[in-house]
C-alpha positions in Angstrom: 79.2 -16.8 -46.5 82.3 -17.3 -49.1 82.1 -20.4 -50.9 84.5 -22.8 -50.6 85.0 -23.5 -53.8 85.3 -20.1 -54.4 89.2 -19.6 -56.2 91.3 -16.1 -55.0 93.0 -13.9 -57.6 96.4 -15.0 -56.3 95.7 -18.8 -57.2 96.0 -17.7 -61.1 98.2 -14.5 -61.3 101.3 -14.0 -62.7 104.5 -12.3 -60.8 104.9 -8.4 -61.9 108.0 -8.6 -63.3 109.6 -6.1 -63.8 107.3 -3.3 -62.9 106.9 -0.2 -65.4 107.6 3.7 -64.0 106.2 6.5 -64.7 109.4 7.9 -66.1 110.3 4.8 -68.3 110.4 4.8 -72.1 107.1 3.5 -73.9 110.2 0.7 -75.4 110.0 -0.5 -72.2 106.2 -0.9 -71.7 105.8 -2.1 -75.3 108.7 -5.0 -74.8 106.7 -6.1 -71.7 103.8 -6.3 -72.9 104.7 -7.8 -76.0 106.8 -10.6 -73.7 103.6 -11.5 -72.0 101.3 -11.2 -75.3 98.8 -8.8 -73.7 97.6 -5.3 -74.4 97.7 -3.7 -71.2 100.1 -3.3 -68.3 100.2 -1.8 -65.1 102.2 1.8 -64.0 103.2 1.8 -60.8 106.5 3.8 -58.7 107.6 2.2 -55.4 104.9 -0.3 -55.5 102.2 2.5 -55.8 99.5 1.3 -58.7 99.1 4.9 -60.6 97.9 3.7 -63.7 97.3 1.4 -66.6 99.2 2.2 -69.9 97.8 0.3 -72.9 99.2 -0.5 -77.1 96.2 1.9 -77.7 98.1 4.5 -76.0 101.5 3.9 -77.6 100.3 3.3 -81.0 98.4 7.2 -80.4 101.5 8.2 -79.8 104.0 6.9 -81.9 101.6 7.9 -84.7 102.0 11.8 -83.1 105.4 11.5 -83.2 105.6 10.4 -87.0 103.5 13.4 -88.0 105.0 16.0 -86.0 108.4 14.2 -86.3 110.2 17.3 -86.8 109.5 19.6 -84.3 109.4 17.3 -81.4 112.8 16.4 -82.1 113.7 20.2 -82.7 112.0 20.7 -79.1 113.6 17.8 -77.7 110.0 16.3 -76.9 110.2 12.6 -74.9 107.0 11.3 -74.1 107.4 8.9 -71.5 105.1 6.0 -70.0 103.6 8.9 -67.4 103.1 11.2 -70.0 100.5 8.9 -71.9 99.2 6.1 -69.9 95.4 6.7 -70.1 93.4 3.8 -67.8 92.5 4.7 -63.9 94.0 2.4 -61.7 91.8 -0.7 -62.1 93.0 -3.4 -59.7 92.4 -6.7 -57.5 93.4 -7.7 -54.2 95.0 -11.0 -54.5 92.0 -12.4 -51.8 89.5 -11.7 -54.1 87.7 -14.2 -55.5 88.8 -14.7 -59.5 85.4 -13.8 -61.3 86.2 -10.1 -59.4 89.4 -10.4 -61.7 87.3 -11.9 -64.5 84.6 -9.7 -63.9 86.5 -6.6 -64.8 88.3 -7.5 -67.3 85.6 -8.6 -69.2 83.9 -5.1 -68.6 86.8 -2.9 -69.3 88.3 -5.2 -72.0 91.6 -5.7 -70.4 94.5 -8.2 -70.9 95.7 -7.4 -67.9 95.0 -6.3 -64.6 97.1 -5.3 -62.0 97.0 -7.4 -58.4 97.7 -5.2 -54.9 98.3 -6.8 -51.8 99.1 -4.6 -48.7 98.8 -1.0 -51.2 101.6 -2.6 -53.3 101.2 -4.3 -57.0 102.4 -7.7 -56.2 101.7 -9.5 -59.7 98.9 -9.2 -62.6 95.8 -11.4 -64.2 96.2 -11.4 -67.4 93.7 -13.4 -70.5 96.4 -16.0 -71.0 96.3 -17.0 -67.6 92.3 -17.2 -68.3 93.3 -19.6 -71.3 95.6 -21.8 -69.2 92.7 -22.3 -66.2 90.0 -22.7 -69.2 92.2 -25.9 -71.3 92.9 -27.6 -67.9 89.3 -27.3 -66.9 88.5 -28.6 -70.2 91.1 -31.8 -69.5 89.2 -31.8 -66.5 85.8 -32.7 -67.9 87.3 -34.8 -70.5 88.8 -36.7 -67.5 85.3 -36.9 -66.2 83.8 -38.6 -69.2 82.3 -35.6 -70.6 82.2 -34.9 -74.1 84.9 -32.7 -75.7 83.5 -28.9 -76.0 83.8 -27.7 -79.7 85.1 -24.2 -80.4 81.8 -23.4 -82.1 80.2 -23.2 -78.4 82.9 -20.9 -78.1 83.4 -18.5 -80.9 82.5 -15.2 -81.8 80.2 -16.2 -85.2 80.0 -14.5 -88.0 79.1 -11.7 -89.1 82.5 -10.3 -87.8 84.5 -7.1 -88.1 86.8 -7.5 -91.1 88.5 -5.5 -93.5 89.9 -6.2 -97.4 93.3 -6.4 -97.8 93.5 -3.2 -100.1 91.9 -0.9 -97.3 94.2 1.7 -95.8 95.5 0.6 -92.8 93.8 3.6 -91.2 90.5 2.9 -92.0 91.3 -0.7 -90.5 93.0 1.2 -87.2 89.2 3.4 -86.7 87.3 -0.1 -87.6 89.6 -2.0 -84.5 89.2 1.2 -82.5 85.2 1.5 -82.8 84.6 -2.3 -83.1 86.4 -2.7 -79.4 88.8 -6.1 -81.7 92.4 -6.7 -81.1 92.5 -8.7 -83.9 90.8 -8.1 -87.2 90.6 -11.0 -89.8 91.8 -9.7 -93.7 89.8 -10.8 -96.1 90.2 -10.9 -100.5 86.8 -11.0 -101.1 85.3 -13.7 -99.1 89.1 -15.3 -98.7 90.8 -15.1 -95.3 94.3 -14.3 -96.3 95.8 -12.2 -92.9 94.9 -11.3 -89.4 95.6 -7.6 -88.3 96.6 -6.6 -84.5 97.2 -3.9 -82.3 101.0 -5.3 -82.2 101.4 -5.4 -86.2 100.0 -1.3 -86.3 102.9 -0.3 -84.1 105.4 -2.1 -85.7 104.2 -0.7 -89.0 104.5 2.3 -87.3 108.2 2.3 -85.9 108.9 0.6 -90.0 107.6 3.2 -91.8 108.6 6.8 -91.7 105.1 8.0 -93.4 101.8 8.2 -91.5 99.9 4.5 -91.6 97.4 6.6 -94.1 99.9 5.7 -96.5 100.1 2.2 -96.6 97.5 -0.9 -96.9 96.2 -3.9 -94.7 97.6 -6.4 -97.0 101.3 -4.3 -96.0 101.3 -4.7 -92.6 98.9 -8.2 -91.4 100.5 -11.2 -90.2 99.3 -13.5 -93.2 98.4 -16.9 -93.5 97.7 -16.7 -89.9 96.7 -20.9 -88.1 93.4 -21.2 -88.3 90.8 -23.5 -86.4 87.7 -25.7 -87.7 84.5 -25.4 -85.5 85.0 -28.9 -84.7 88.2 -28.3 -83.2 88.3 -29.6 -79.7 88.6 -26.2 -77.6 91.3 -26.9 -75.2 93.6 -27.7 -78.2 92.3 -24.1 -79.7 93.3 -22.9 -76.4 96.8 -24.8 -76.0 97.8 -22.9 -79.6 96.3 -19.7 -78.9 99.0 -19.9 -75.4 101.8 -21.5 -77.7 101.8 -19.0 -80.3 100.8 -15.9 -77.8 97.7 -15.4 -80.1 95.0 -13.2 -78.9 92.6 -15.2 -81.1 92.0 -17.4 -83.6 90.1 -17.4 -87.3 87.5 -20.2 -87.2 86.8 -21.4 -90.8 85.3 -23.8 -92.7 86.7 -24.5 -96.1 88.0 -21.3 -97.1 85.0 -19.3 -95.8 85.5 -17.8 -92.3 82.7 -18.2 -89.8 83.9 -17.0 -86.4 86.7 -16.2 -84.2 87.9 -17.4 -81.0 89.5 -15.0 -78.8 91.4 -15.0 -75.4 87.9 -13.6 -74.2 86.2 -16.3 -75.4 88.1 -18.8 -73.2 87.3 -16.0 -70.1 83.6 -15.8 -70.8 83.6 -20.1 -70.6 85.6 -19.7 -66.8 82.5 -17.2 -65.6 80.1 -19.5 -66.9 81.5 -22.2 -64.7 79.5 -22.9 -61.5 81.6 -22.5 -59.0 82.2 -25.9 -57.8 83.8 -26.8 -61.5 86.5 -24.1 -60.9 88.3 -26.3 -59.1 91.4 -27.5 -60.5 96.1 -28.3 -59.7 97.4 -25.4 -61.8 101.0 -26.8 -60.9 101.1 -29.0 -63.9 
């Protein structure tokens, strides 16, 4: 028997706008999902889900590209979103109950997942829709006289993936890669000084005419990235991670970095929730 508290996918998702083809340019896919500040997005032609293309995927090949930069223009070689997309069509229904959304994105380590209603992609759940649900059901609590939760019962604690600012950026793209982290803190010594994303490798790619072997962490990172206190209440962490389309944040205390808190984090608190305490107006 479904509970009634139970929550469906289309409660939280976002409208698929506009859909990416097959045939389209990787710009395209990367402007969109750079627009929404996720990692992933759906392939789909007249409504048809075929695929999932990913930054992974576009940063693979844009990195081709640069090396064999030559002959593929000499060939007149044009990848296109069809050509490298490399996810199965993953999907929801937008009936299905939200931890089925939560579910697998947490197991395939998605930032977005494409909805189908009626064989056609209809919208897409992404993390920062996770994050919005997670700070109002914080409010929510606090509105119940609860406590505020600190991002410390949140975080990813240290030890972390990290890299030093004078690595090569490749050795920090295989670290990212292996480690399964979008975002990978920079350290000088035991100093935060940068945060390094998928999103700052390609645009060091389409920058730089050389392969990324060439160049440093400390060249491409964003630096001085906001950084949180494991004190911090977590729906405020939550209300800058959607403000500054973050997919985490460095926790620190002092100088000395102690954890992270990540979009997943904030989807990982959601699951946790029995699911009478999933309740909550998204409309304002």
């Amino acid at each position: 028997m479904k509970d009634p508290a139970a929550r469906p996918v289309a409660s939280l998702m976002s409208e698929l706008s506009p859909p990416v083809d097959p045939d389209d340019p990787l710009e395209h896919a990367e402007a969109l999902m750079g627009g929404f500040g996720v990692c992933h997005w759906p392939v789909a032609r007249d409504g048809k889900l075929l695929g999932i293309i990913s930054l992974r995927d576009l940063l693979v090949e844009w990195q081709r590209r640069v090396r064999l930069d030559e002959l593929a223009c000499a060939r007149g070689v044009n990848a296109t979103v069809g050509t490298v997309m490399g996810l199965p069509a993953l999907y929801v229904r937008a009936t299905d109950d939200l931890l089925v959304g939560a579910e697998l994105l947490s197991r395939h380590r998605l930032s977005c997942l494409p909805i189908v209603d009626k064989d056609q992609v209809v919208g897409v759940l992404t993390l920062p829709d996770f994050v919005h649900l997670a700070v109002k059901l914080l409010a929510q609590e606090l509105g119940d006289g609860e406590r505020p939760l600190a991002v410390e019962h949140l975080m990813t604690p240290a030890p972390l993936v990290t890299v030093q600012a004078h690595a090569r950026l490749s050795t920090a793209e295989i670290m990212m890669r292996h480690g399964h982290v979008r975002q990978l803190p920079v350290l000088e010594g035991d100093r935060l000084v940068g945060l390094l994303s998928d999103h700052d490798l390609l645009a060091a790619v389409h920058a730089n005419d050389e392969p990324i072997e060439t160049l440093l962490a400390a060249e491409v990172m964003t630096r001085s990235p906001p950084t949180i206190e494991p004190q911090t209440e977590a729906a405020l962490a939550g209300m800058l991670l959607l403000q500054r389309r973050m997919a985490a944040l460095p926790v620190v205390a002092g100088s000395r970095l102690v954890g992270i808190l990540a979009r997943s984090d904030f989807l990982s608190y959601v699951r946790a929730l029995p699911l009478s305490r999933r309740l909550v107006d998204l409309s304002r």
